[in-house]
TIDRENMI-330403 format. One record per atom (N, C-alpha, C): x, y, z; residue in one letter; residue number from 1; atom name. Coordinates in pm, 1 decimal. Example, Ala and Ser with C-alpha at 12.3 -4.5 7.8 and 13.67 -1.06 7.14 Angstrom:
2
+----------+----------+----------+--------+-----+-------+
:        u :        v :        w : residu : num : atome :
+----------+----------+----------+--------+-----+-------+
:   1319.0 :   -569.0 :    780.0 :      A :   1 :     N :
:   1230.0 :   -450.0 :    780.0 :      A :   1 :    CA :
:   1320.0 :   -330.0 :    780.0 :      A :   1 :     C :
:   1285.0 :   -225.0 :    708.0 :      S :   2 :     N :
:   1367.0 :   -106.0 :    714.0 :      S :   2 :    CA :
:   1290.0 :      3.0 :    787.0 :      S :   2 :     C :
+----------+----------+----------+--------+-----+-------+
This chain:
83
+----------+----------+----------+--------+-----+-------+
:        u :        v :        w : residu : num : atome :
+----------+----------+----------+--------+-----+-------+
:   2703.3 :   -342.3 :    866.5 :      X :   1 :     N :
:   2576.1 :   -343.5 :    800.3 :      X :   1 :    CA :
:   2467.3 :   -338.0 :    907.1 :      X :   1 :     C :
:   2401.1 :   -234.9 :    889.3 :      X :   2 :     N :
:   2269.5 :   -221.2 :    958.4 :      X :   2 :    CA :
:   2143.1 :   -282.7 :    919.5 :      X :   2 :     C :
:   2060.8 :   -347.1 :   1004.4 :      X :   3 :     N :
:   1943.8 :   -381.1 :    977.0 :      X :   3 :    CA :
:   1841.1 :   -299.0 :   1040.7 :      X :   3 :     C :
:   1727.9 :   -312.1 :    944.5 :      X :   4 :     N :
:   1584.9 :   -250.5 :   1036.8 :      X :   4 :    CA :
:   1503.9 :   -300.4 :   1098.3 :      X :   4 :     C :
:   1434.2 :   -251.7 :   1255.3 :      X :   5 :     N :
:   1389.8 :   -340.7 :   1354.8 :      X :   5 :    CA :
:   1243.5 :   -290.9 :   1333.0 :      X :   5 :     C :
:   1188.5 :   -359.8 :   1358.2 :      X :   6 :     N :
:   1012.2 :   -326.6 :   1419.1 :      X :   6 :    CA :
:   1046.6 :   -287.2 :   1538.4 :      X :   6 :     C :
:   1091.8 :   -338.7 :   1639.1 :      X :   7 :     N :
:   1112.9 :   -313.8 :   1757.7 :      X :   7 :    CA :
:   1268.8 :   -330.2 :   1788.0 :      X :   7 :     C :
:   1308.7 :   -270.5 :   1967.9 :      X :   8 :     N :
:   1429.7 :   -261.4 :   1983.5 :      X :   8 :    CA :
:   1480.3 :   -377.7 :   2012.1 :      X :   8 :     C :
:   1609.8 :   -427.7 :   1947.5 :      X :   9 :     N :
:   1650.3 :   -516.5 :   1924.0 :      X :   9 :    CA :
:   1679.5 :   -607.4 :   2091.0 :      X :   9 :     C :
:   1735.4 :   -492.5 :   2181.7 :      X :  10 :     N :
:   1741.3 :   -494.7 :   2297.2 :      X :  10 :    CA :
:   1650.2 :   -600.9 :   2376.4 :      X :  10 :     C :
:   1526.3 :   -613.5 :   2342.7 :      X :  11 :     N :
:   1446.0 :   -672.1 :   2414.8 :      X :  11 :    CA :
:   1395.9 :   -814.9 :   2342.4 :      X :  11 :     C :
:   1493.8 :   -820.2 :   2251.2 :      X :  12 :     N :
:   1507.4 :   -993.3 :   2201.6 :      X :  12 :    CA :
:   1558.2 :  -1087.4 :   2313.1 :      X :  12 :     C :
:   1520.3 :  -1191.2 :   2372.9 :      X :  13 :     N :
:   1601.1 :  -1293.9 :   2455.8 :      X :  13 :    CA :
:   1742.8 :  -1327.7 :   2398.2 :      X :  13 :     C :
:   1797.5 :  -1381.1 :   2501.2 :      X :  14 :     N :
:   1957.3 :  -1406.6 :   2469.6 :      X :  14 :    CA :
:   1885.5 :  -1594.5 :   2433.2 :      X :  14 :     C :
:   1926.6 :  -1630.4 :   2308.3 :      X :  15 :     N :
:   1792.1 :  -1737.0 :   2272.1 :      X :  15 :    CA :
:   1991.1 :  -1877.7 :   2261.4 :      X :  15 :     C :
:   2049.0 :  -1830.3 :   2296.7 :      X :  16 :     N :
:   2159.5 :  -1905.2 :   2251.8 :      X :  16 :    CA :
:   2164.0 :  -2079.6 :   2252.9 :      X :  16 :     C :
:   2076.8 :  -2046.5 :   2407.9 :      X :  17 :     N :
:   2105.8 :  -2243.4 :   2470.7 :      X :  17 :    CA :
:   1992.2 :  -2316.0 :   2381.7 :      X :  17 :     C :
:   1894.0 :  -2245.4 :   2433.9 :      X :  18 :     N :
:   1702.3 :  -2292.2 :   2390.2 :      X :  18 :    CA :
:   1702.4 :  -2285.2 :   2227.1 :      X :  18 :     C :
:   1772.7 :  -2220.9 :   2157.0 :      X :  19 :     N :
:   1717.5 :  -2226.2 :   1992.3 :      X :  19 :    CA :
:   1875.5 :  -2291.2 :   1939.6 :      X :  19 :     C :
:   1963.0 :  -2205.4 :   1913.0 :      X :  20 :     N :
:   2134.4 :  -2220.8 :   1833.7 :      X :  20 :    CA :
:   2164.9 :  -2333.1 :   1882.0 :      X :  20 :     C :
:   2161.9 :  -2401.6 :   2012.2 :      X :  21 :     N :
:   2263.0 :  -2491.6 :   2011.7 :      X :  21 :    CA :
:   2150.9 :  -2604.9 :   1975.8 :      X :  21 :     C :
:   2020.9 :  -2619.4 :   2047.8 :      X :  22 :     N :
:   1936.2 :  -2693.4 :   1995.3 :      X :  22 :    CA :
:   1970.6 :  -2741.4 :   1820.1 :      X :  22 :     C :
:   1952.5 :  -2635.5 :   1805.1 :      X :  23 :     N :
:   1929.2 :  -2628.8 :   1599.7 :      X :  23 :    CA :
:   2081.7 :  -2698.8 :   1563.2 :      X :  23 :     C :
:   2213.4 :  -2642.1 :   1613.1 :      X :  24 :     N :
:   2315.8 :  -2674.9 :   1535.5 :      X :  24 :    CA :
:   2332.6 :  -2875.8 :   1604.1 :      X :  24 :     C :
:   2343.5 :  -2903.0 :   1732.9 :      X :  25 :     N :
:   2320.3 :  -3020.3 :   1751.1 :      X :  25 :    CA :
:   2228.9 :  -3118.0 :   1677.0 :      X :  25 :     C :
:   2101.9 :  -3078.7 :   1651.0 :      X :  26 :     N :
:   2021.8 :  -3210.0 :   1517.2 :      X :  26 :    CA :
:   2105.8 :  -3166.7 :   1404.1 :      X :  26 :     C :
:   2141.5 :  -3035.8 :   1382.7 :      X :  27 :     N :
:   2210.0 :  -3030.4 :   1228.1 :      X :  27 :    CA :
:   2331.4 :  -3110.0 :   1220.3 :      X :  27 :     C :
:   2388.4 :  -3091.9 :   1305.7 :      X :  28 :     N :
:   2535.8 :  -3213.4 :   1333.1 :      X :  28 :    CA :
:   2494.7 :  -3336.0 :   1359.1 :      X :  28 :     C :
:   2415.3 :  -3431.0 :   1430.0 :      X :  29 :     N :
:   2347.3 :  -3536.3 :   1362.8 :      X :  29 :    CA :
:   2287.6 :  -3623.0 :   1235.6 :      X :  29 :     C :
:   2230.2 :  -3475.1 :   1207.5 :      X :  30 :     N :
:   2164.1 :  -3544.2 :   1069.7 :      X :  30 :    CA :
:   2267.9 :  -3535.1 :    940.2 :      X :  30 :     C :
:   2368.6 :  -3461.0 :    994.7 :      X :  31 :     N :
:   2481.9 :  -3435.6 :    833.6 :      X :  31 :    CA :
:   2618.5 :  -3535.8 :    902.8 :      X :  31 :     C :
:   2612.9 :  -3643.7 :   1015.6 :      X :  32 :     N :
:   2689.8 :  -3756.5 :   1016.3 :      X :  32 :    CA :
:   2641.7 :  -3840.8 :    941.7 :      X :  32 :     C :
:   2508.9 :  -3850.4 :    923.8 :      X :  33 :     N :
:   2424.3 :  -3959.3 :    885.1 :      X :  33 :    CA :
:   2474.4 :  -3994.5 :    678.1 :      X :  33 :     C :
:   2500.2 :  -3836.0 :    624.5 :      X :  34 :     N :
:   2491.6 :  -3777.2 :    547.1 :      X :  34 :    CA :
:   2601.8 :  -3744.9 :    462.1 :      X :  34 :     C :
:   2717.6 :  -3822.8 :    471.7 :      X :  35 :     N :
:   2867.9 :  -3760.0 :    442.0 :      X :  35 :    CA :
:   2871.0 :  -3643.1 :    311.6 :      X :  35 :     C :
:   2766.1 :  -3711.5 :    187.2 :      X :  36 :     N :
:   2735.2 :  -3616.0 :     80.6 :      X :  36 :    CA :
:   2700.6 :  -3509.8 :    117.1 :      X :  36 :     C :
:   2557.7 :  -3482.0 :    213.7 :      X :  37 :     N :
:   2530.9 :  -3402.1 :    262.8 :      X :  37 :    CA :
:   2644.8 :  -3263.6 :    323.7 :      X :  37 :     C :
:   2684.3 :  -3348.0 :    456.2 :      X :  38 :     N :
:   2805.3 :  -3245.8 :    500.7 :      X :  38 :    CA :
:   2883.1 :  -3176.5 :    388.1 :      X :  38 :     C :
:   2940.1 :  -3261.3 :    329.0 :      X :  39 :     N :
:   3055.5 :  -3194.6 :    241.8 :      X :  39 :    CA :
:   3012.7 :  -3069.6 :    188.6 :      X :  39 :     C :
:   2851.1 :  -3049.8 :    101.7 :      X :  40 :     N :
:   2843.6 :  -2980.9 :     55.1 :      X :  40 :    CA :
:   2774.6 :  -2861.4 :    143.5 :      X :  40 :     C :
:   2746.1 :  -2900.5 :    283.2 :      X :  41 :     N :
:   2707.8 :  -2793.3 :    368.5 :      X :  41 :    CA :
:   2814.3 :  -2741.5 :    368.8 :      X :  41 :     C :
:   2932.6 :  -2773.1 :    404.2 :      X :  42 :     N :
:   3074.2 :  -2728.1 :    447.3 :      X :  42 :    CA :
:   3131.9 :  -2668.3 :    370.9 :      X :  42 :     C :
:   3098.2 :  -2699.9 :    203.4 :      X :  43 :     N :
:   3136.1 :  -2600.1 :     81.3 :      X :  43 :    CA :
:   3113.1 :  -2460.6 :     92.6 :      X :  43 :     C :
:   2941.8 :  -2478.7 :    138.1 :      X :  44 :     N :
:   2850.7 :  -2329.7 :    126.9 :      X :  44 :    CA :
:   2879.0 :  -2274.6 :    236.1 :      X :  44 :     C :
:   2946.2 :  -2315.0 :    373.6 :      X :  45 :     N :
:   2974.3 :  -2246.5 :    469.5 :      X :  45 :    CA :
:   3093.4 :  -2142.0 :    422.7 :      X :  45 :     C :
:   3228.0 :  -2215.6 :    392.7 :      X :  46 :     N :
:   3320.0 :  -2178.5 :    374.3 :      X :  46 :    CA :
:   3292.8 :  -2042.5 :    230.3 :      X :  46 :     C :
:   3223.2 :  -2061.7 :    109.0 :      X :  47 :     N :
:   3186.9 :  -1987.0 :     37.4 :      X :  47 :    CA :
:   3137.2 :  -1853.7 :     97.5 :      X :  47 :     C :
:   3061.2 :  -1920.2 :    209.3 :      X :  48 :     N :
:   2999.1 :  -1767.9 :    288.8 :      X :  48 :    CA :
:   3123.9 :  -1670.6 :    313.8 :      X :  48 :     C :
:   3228.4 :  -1767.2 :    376.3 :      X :  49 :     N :
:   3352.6 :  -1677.7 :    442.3 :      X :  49 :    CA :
:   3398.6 :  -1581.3 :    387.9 :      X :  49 :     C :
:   3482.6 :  -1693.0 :    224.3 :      X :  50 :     N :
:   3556.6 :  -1657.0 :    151.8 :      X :  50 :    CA :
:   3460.0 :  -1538.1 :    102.8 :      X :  50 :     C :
:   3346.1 :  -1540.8 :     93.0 :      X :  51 :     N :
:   3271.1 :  -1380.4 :    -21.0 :      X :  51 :    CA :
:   3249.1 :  -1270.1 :     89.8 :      X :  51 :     C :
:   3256.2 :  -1327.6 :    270.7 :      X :  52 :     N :
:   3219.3 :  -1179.9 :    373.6 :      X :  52 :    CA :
:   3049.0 :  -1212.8 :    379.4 :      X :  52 :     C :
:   3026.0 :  -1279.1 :    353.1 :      X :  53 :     N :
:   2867.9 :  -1286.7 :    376.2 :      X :  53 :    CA :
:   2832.4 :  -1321.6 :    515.6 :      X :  53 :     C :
:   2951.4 :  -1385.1 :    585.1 :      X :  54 :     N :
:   2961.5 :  -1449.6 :    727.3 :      X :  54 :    CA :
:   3094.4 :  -1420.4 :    763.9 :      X :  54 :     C :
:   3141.5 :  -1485.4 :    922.2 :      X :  55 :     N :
:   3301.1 :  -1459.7 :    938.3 :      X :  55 :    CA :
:   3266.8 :  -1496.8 :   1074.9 :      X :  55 :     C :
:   3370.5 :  -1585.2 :   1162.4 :      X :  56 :     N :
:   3368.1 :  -1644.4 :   1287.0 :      X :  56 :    CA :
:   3433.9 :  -1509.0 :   1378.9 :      X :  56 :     C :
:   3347.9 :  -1493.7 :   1480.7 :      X :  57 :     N :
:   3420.6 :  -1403.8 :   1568.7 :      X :  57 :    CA :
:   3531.2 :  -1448.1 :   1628.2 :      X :  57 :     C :
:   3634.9 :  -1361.0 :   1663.0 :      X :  58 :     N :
:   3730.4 :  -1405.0 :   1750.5 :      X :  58 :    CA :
:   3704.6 :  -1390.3 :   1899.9 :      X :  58 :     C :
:   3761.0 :  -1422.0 :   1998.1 :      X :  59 :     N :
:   3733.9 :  -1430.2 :   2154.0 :      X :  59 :    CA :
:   3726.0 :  -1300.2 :   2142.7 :      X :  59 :     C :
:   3816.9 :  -1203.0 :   2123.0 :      X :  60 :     N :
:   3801.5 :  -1056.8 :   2163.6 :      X :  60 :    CA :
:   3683.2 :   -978.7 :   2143.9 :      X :  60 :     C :
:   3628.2 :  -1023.3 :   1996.9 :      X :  61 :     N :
:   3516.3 :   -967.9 :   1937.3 :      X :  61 :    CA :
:   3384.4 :   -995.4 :   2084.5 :      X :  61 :     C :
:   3410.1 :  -1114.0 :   2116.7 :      X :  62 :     N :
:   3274.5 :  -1121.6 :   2163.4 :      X :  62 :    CA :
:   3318.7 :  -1100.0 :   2286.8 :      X :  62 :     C :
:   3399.9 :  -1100.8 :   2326.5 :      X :  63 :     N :
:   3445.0 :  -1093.0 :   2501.1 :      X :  63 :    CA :
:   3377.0 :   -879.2 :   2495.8 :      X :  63 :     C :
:   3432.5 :   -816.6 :   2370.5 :      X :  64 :     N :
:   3380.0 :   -650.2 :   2386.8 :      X :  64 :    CA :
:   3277.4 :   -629.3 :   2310.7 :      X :  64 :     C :
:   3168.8 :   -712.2 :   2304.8 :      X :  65 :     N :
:   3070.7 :   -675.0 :   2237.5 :      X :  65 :    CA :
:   2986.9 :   -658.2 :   2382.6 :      X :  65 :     C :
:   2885.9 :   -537.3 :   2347.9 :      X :  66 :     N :
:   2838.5 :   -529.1 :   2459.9 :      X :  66 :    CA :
:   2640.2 :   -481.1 :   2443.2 :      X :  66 :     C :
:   2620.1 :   -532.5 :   2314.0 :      X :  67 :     N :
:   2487.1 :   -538.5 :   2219.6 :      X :  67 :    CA :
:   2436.3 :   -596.3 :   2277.8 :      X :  67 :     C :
:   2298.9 :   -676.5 :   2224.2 :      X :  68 :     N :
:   2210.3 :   -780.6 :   2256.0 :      X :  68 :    CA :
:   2262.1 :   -889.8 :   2195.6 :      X :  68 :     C :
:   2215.4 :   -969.1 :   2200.6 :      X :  69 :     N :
:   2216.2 :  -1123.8 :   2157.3 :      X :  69 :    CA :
:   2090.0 :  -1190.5 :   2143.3 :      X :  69 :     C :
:   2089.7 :  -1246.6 :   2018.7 :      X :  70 :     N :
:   1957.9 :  -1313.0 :   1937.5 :      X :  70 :    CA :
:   2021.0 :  -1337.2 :   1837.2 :      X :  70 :     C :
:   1970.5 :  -1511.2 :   1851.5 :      X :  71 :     N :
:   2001.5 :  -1558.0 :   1696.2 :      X :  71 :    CA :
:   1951.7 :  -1609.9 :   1619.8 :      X :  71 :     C :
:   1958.9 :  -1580.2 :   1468.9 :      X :  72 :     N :
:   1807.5 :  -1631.2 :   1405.1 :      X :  72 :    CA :
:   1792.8 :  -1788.4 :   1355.0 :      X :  72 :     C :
:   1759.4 :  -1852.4 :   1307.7 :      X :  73 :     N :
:   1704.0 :  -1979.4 :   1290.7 :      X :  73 :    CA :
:   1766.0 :  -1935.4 :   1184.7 :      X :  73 :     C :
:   1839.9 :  -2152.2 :   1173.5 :      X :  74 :     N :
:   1913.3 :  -2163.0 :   1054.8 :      X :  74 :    CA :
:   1865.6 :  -2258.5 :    994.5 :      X :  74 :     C :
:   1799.3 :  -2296.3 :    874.1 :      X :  75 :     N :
:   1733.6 :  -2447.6 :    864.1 :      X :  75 :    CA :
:   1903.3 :  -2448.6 :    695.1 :      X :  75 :     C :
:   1906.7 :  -2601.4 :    695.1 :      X :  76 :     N :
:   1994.7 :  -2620.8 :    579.2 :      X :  76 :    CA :
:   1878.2 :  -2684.9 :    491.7 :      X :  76 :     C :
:   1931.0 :  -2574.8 :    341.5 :      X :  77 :     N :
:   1818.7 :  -2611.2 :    261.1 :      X :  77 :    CA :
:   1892.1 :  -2690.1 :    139.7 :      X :  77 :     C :
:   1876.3 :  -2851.0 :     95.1 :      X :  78 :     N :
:   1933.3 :  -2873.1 :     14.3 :      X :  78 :    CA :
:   1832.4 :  -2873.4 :   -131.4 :      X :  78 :     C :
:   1884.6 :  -2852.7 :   -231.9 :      X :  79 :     N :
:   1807.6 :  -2793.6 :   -403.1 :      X :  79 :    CA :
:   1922.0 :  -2904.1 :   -485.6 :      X :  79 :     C :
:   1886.4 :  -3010.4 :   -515.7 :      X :  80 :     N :
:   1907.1 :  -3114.2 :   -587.9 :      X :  80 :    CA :
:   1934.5 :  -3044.0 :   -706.8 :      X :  80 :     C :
:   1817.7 :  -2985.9 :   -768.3 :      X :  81 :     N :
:   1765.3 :  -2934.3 :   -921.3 :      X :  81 :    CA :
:   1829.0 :  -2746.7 :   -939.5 :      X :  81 :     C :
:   1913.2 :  -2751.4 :   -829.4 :      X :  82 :     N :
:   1982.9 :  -2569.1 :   -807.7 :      X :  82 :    CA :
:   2164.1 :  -2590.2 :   -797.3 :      X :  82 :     C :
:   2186.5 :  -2535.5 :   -877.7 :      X :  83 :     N :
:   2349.5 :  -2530.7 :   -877.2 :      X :  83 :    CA :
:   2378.8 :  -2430.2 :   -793.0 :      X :  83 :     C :
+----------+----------+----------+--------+-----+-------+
């Protein structure tokens, strides 16, 4: 699946240390705090899998990828009143 750029994607920072790990470290904090929480993050993760909406690379994938790297901001949104 292709996306469309304003600009070349190329000249995005490799944002991995400074944004992703930042973001997923408080997110793994705040969903210990949270056991309800987690569970149902961990539902919607796995849902992602099972439908292809997402999918974990394997070592190979990323060892021959030879693209840019940028990753976008993930906030977890919980909807009490949303099934």
């Amino acid at each position: 699946m292709l996306f469309p750029w304003k600009r070349d994607p190329a000249l995005l920072p490799d944002n991995k240390q400074k944004l992703a790990i930042t973001r997923l470290k408080a997110l793994e904090i705040r969903l210990t705090t949270k056991p309800e929480q987690a569970a149902a993050y961990d539902e919607q993760m796995k849902q992602m899998v099972e439908t292809n909406l997402s999918k974990k690379l394997s070592n190979e994938e990323l060892k021959s990828y030879k693209g840019p790297v940028h990753y976008i901001a993930h906030h977890m949104i919980l909807r009490q009143d949303s099934p």
